[in-house]
N, C-alpha and C positions, 0 to 999 in steps of 0.2 A: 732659137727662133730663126725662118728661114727669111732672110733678107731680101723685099720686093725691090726693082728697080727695072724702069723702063731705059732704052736708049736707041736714038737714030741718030743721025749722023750732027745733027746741031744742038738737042738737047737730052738731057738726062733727069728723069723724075725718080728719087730715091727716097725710101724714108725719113723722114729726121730722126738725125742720131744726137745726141748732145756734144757731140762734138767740133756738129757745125753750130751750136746754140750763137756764139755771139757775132755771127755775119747775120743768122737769122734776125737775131736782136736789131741788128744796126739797119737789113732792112724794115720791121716793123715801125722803128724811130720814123724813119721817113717818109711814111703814110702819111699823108694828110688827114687828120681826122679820126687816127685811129688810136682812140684809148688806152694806156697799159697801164698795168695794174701790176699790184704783188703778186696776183696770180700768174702774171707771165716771168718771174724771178727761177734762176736758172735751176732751184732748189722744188720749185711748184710744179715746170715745165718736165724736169726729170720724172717725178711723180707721175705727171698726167702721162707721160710717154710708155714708163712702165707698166699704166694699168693698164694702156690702151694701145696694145701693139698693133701697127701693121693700118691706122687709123691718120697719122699724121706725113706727110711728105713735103720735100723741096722740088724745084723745078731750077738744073744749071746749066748756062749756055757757057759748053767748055768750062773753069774753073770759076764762074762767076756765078753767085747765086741771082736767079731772076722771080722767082716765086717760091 
């Protein structure tokens, strides 16, 4: 699978891989108002990545995940 990823000079939008699964996590914790479920468990989320390549991304400014 050919790995998509944008970059300029302040931010980097890359797929999500599971590897960044638990910064992802700890930003989704602190949404306001946003639901989680089993379905976002690291075991579900792997799943859904798998079936669905090239479909999910992060957004980091420098080493910091922002979206």
């Amino acid at each position: 699978m050919k790995s998509t990823s944008v970059h300029d000079s302040r931010f980097a939008i890359r797929e999500f891989e599971m590897k960044d699964y638990d910064v992802v996590f700890s930003l989704w914790r602190s949404v306001r108002d946003l639901s989680l479920s089993e379905s976002d468990s690291p075991e579900n989320v792997e799943r859904y990545l798998l079936r669905n390549p090239g479909l999910s991304f992060t957004a980091w400014h420098g080493d910091r995940l922002v979206g």
